[in-house]
C-alpha positions as CSV (number, residue, x, y, z in Angstrom):
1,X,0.0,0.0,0.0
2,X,1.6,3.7,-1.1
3,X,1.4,6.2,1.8
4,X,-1.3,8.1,-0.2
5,X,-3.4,5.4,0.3
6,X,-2.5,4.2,3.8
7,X,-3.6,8.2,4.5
8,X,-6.6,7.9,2.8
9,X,-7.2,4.9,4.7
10,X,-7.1,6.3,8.3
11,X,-8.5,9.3,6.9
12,X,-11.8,6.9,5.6
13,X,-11.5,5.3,9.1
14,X,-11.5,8.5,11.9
15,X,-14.3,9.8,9.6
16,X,-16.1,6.8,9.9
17,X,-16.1,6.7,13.6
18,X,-17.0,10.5,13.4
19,X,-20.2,10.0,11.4
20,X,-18.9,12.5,8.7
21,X,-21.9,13.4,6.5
22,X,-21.4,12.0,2.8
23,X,-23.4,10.9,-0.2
24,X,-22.5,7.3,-0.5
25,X,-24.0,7.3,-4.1
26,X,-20.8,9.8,-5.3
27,X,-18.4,8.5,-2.9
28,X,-15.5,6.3,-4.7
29,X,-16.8,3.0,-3.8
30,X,-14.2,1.4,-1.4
31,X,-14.1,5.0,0.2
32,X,-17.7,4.5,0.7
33,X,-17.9,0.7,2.0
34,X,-15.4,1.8,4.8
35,X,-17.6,4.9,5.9
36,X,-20.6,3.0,6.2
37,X,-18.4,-0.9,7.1
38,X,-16.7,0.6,10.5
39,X,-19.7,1.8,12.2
40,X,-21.7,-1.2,11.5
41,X,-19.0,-4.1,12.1
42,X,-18.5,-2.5,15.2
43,X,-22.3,-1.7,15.8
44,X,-22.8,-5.5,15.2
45,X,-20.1,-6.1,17.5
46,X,-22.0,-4.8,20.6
47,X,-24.7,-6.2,19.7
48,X,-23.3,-10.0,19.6
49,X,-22.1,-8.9,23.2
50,X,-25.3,-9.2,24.8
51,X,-25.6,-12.5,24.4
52,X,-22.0,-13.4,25.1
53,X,-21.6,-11.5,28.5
54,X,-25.0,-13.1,29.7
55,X,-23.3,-16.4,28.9
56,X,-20.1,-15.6,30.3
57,X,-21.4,-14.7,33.6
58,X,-24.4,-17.6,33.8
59,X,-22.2,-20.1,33.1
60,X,-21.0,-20.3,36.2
61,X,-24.4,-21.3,37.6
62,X,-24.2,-24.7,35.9
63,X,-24.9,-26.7,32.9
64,X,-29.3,-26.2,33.3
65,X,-29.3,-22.1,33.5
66,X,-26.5,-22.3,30.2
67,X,-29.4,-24.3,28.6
68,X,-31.6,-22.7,30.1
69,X,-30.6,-19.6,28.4
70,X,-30.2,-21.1,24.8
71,X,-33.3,-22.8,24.8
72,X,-34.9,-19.4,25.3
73,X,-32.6,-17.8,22.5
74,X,-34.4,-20.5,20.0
75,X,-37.4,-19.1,21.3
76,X,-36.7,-15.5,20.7
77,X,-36.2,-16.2,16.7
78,X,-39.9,-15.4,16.8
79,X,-39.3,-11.8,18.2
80,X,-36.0,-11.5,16.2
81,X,-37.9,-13.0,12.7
82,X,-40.3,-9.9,13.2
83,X,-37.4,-7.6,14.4
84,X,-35.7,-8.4,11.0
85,X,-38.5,-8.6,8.9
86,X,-39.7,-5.3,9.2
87,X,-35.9,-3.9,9.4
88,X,-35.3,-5.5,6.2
89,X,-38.4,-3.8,4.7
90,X,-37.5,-0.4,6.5
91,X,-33.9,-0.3,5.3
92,X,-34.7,-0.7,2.1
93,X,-37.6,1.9,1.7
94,X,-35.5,4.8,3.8
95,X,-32.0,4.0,1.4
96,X,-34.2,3.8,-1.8
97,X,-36.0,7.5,-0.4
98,X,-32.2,8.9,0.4
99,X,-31.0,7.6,-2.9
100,X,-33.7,9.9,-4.8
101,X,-33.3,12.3,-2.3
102,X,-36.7,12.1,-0.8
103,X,-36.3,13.8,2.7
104,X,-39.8,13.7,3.2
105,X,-40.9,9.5,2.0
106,X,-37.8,8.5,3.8
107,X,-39.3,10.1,6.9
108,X,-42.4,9.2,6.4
109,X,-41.4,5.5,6.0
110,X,-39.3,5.2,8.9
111,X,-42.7,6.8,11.0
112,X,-44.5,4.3,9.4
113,X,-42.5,1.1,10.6
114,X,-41.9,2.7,14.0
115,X,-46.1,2.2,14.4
116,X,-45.5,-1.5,12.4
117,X,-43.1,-2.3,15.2
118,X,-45.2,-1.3,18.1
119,X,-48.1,-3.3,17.3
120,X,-46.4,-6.6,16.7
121,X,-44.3,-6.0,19.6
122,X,-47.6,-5.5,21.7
123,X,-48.9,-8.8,20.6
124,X,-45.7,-10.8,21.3
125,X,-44.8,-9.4,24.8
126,X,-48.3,-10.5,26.8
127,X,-48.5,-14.0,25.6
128,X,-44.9,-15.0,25.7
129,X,-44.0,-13.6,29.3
130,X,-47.6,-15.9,30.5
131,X,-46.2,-19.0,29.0
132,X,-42.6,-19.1,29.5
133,X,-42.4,-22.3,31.5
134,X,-44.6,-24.1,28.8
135,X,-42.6,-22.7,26.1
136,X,-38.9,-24.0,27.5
137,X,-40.9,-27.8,27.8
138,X,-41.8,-27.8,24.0
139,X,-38.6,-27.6,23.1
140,X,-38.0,-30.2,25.2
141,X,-35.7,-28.9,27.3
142,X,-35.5,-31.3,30.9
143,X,-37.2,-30.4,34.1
144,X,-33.9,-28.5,36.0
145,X,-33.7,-26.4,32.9
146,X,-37.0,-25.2,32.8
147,X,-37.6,-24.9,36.6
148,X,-33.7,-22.7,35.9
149,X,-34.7,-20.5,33.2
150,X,-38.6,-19.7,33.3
151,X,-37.4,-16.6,35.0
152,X,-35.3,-15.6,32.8
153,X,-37.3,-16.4,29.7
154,X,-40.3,-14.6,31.0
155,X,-38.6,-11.6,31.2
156,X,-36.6,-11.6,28.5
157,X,-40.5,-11.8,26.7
158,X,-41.9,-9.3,28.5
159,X,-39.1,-6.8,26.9
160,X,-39.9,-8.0,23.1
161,X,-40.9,-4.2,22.5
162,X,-37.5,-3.0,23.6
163,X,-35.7,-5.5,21.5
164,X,-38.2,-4.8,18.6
165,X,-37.7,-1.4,18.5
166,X,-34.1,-1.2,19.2
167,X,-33.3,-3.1,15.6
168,X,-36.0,-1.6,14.0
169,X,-35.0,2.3,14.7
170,X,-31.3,1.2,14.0
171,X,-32.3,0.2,10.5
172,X,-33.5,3.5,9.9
173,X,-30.4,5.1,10.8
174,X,-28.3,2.7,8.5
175,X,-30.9,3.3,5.5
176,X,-30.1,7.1,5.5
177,X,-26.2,6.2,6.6
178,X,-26.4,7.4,9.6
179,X,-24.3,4.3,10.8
180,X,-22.3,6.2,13.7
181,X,-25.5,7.0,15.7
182,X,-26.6,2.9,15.4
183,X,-23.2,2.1,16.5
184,X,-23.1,4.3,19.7
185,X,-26.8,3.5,20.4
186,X,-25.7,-0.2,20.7
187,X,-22.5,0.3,22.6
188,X,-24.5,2.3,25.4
189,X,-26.6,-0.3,25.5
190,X,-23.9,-3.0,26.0
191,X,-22.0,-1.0,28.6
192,X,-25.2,-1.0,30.9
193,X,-26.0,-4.4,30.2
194,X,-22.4,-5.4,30.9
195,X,-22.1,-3.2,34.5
196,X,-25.5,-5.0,35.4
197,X,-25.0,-8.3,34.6
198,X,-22.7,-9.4,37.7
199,X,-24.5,-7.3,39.8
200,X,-28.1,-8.4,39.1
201,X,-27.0,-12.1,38.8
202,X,-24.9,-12.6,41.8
203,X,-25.8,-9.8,43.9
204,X,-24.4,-6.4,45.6
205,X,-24.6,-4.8,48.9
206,X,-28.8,-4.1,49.0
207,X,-29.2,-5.8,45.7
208,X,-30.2,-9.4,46.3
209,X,-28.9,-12.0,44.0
210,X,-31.3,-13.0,41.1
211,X,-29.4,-15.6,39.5
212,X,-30.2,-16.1,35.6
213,X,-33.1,-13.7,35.4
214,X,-30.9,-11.1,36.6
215,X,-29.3,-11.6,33.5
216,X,-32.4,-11.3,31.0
217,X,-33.2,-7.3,33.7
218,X,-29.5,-6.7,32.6
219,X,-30.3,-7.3,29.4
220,X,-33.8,-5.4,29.3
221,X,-32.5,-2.7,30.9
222,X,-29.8,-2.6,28.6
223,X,-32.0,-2.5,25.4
224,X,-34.8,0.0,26.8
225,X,-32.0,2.7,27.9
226,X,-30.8,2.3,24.3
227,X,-34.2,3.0,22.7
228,X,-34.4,6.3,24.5
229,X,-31.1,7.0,22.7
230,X,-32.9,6.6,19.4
231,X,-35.9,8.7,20.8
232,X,-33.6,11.3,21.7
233,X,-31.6,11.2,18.2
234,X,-34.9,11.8,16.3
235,X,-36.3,14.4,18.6
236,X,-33.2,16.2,18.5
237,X,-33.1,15.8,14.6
238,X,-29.6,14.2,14.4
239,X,-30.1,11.9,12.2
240,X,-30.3,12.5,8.1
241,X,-34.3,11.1,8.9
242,X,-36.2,14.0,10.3
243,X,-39.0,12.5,12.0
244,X,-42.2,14.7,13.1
245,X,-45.0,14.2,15.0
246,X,-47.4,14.3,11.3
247,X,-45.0,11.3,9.8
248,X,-47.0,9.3,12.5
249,X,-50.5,9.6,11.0
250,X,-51.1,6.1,9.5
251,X,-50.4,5.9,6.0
252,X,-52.0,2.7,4.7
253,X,-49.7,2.6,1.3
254,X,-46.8,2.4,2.7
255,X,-47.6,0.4,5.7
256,X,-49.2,-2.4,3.2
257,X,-45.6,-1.8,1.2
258,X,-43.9,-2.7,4.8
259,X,-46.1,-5.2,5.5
260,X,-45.4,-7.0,2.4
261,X,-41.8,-6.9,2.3
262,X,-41.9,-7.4,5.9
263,X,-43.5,-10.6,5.7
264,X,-41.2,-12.2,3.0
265,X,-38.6,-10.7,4.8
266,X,-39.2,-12.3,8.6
267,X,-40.4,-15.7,6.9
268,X,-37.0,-15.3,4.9
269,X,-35.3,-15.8,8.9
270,X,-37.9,-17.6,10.6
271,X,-37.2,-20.3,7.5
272,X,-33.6,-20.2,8.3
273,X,-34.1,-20.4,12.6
274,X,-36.6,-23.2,12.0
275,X,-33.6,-25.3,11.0
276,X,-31.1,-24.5,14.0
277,X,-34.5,-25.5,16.1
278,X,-34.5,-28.4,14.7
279,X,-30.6,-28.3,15.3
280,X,-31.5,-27.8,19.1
281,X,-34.3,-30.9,19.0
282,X,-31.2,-33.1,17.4
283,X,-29.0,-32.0,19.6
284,X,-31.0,-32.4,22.9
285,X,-31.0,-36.5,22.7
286,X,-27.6,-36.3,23.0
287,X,-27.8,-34.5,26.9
288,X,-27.4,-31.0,28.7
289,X,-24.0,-31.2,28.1
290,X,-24.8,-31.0,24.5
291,X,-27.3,-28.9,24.4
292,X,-24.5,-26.4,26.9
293,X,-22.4,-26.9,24.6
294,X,-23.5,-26.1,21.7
295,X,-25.1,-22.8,22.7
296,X,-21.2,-21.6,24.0
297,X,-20.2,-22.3,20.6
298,X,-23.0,-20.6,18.7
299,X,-22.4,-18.0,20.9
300,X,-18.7,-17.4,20.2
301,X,-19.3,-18.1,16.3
302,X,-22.3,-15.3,16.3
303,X,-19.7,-12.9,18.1
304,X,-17.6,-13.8,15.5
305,X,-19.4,-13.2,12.2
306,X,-21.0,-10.0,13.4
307,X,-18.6,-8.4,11.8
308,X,-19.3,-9.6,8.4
309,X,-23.3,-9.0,9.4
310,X,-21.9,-4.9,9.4
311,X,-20.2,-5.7,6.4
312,X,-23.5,-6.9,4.4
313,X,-25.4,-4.4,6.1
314,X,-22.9,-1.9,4.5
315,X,-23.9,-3.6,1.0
316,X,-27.7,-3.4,1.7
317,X,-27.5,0.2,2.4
318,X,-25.1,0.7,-0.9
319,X,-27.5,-1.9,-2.8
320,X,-30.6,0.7,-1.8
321,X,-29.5,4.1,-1.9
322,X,-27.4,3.4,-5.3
323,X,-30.6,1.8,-7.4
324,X,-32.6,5.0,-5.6
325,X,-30.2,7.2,-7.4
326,X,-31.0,4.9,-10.8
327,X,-27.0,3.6,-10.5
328,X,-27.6,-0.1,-10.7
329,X,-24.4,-0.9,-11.6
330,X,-22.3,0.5,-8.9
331,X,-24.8,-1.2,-6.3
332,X,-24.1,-4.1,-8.0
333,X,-20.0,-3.5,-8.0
334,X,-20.4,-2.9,-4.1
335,X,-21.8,-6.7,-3.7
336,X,-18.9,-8.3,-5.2
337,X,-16.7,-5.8,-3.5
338,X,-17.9,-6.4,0.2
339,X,-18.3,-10.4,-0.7
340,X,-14.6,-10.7,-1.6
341,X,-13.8,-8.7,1.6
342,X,-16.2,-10.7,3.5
343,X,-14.2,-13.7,2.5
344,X,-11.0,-12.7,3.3
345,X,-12.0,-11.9,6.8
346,X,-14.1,-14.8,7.6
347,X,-11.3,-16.8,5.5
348,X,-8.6,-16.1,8.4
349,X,-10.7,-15.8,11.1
350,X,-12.0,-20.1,10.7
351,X,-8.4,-21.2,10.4
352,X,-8.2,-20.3,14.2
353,X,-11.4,-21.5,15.0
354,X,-10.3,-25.0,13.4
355,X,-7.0,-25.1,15.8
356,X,-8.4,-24.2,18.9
357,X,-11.4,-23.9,19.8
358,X,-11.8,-26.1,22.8
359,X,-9.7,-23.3,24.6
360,X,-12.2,-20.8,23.1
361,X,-15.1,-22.8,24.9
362,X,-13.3,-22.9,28.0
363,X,-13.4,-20.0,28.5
364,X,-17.0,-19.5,29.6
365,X,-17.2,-23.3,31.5
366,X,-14.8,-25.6,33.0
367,X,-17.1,-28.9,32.9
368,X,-14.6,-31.0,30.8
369,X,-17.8,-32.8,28.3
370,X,-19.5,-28.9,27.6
371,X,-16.0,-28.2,26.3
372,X,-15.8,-31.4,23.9
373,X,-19.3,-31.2,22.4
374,X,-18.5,-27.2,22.1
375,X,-15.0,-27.1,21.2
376,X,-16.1,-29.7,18.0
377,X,-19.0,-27.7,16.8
378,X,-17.1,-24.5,16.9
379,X,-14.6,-26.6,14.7
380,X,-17.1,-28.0,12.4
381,X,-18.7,-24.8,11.9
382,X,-15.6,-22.9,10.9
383,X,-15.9,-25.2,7.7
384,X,-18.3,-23.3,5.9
385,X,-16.7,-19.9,7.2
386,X,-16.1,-19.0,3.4
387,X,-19.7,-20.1,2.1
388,X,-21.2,-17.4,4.7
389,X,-18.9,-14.8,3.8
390,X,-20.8,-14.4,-0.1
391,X,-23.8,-16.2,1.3
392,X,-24.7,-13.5,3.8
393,X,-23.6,-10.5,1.5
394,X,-26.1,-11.6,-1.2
395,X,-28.8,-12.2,1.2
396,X,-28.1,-8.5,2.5
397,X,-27.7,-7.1,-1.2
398,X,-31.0,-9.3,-1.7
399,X,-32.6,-7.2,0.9
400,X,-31.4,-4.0,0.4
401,X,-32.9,-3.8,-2.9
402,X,-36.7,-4.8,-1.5
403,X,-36.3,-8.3,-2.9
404,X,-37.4,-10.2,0.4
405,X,-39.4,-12.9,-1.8
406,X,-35.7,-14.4,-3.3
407,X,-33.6,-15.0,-0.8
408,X,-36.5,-16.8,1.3
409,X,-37.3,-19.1,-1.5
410,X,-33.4,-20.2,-1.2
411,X,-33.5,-20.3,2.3
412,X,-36.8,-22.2,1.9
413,X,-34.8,-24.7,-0.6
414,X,-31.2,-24.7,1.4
415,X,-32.3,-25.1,4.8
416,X,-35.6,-27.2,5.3
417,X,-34.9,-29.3,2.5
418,X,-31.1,-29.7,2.9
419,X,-30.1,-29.0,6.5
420,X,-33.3,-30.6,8.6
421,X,-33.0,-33.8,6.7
422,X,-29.6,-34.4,7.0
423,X,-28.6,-33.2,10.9
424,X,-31.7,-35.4,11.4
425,X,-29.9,-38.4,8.8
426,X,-26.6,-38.0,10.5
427,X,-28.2,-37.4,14.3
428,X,-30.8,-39.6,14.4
429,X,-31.2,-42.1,11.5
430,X,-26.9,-43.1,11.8
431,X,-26.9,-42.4,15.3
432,X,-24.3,-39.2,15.5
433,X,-26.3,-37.3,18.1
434,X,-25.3,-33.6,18.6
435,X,-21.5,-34.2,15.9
436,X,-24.1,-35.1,13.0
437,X,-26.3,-32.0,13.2
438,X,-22.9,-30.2,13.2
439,X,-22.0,-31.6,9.7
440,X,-25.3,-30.4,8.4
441,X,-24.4,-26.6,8.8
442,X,-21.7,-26.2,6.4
443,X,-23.0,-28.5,3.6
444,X,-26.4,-26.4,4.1
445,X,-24.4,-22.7,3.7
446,X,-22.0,-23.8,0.9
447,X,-24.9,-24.6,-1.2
448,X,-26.8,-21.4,-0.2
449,X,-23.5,-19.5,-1.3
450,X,-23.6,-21.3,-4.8
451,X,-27.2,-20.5,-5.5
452,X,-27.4,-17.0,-4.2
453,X,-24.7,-16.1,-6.5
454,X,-26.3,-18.1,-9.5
455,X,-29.6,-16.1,-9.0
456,X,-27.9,-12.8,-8.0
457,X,-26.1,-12.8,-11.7
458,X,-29.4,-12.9,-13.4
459,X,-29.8,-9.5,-12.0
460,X,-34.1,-9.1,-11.5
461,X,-33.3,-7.7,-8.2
462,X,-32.3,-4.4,-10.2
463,X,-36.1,-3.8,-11.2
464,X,-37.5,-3.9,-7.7
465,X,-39.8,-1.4,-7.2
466,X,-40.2,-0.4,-3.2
């Protein structure tokens, strides 16, 4: 790299952290992946943490309250299906408005899904917080686990609006590229919900000890001081969305536009969590161990593609605003761009995750058999590192243009009829327990990376109209 560029590079990356104002539709593209990259790899970052510091600290309450916890994380795709859903539709409609340079319909959208949001949350957060304990038994998770986590999963429920909201107002910032002020709203967020955790779980001074619902009020607590954040960012017009009090009044056009795409969209990942579900049902025959197990791992391997998550969020937002300012091409050149990135960094990061990970997994338990079932699906699952890398990017790109309906059919096609039937094959039928579900995940995401590119070539996504 010339010193030119290596100035231009840190030059790209303080403004990044900044939040420097740009038009990503002029910017020279790699200039423009890193403004918008940075905040959201590192937005995605905090986000990941909530999960991992409420499994670092639990964890040392046993095997049942770990399980515990990721039996109710398989429960929450529901909350997070909808979350996504409507985010996907909401990005899209706010970058395609910014890319025509439509102050006024990118506000009026992002009004629009904030009302969306609040009614599905509403209808999530009474009946899930009632049934908790019935919940963690049909997924089949044993008695200690249930009689460990009902707590915890009731109130993790009972906060769906905060968790709702707090995706759903972040994709509005990323839509208009206002990626610095989703970024800081999530690390707030994680430094309350990391000073509370130890405190709420274990006790301190007048604060009695909760155990692991302490974590899920860390947690909440966490999320709902965040979504003040983003209430305070649009009533002190910070972000490039100014939101009034008149964008509110229901528009039924645009909320049936939401709607729609939001629907594709959160079938799109309630396709793809149905199969780790059934992941979780495999995996359960094989013990609590297993079942500890494998949540550590998933937990270090979400942590660890987050990253890449902020790098296709980067390439929806590109994808959107670019085809809003009629420049198909270029949002097209940004998807193979942040793909071959994507690779790259997903690329190095498996080889470690191959060597070692049974050190990784210790270092949230020290019960020697959660380690081994852990440490060899954090190993397995670094196989198919590379297929996510482009898989996830094109999804994003997919996304980002309004196309919802596409990348749920492959999801539809990749996962149900390729990764249920064969973890069950290899778990069940040939007897592998927990290592045969394992296997499944790789084969499933190289073949969603093959087809997404296929289908992405033939380039209909260009003519979505949003």
């Amino acid at each position: 790299m010339s010193e030119a560029a290596g100035r231009g590079l840190w030059r790209s990356l303080r403004e990044a952290i900044a939040g420097v104002d740009r038009d990503y539709t002029q910017e020279p593209l790699n200039r423009a992946i890193v403004l918008l990259a940075v905040p959201m790899v590192l937005e995605m970052c905090m986000e990941s943490l909530f999960g991992i510091v409420d499994i670092f600290w639990v964890a040392r309450l046993g095997e049942a309250a770990v399980a515990g916890v990721g039996v109710t994380e398989s429960l929450l795709t529901v909350i997070y299906g909808l979350a996504l859903g409507i985010s996907m539709a909401t990005t899209a409609m706010v970058a395609r408005r910014t890319g025509e340079k439509d102050a006024e319909g990118a506000a009026k959208a992002a009004a629009q899904s904030i009302l969306l949001g609040l009614i599905v949350s509403a209808a999530i957060a009474i009946p899930g917080s009632l049934m908790a304990p019935r919940l963690l038994e049909w997924m089949g998770a044993e008695q200690k686990v249930v009689e460990s986590g009902a707590g915890y999963t009731r109130i993790i429920f009972a906060s769906a609006p905060s968790i709702l909201m707090l995706f759903l107002m972040n994709s509005i910032f990323r839509g208009a590229g206002d990626a610095v002020i989703a970024m800081r709203v999530l690390w707030a967020a994680n430094l309350i919900n990391m000073a509370l955790d130890p405190v709420l779980i274990y006790g301190l001074g007048p604060i009695p000890a909760m155990g692991v619902a302490g974590a899920a009020w860390a947690t909440a607590i966490g999320r709902s001081c965040g979504v003040l954040m983003q209430l305070v960012a649009f009533v002190k017009r910070r972000s490039k969305v100014k939101v009034t009090r008149r964008h509110f009044t229901p528009s039924w056009s645009i909320l049936r536009r939401l709607s729609r795409i939001s629907a594709t969209g959160t079938l799109q990942f309630l396709i793809a969590q149905a199969s780790w579900i059934a992941l979780i049902r495999v995996i359960a025959v094989s013990g609590s161990a297993a079942l500890a197990g494998y949540t550590i791992a998933i937990r270090i391997i979400i942590f660890s593609i987050l990253p890449s998550w902020g790098l296709s969020n980067a390439a929806a937002t590109l994808v959107g605003q670019n085809l809003g300012a009629r420049r198909p091409e270029r949002a097209e050149s940004s998807v193979w761009r942040v793909g071959l990135y994507n690779m790259v960094f997903l690329g190095a990061l498996s080889a470690g995750f191959i060597v070692i990970p049974e050190p990784l997994v210790a270092l949230f338990t020290s019960e020697q058999q959660v380690i081994l079932y852990g440490g060899e699906c954090l190993r397995v699952l670094s196989y198919g590192y590379v297929f996510y890398a482009y898989g996830m990017v094109l999804v994003q790109a997919f996304n980002g243009a309004g196309d919802t309906t596409t990348p749920t059919i492959i999801n539809l096609f990749c996962y149900w009829l390729v990764q249920i039937p064969l973890a069950w094959l290899l778990g069940i039928h040939f007897g592998l327990g927990a290592y045969g579900a394992y296997w499944a995940v790789p084969g499933a995401e190289g073949l969603l990376a093959v087809v997404g590119i296929w289908v992405f070539r033939q380039g209909r996504w260009k003519k979505q109209v949003i």
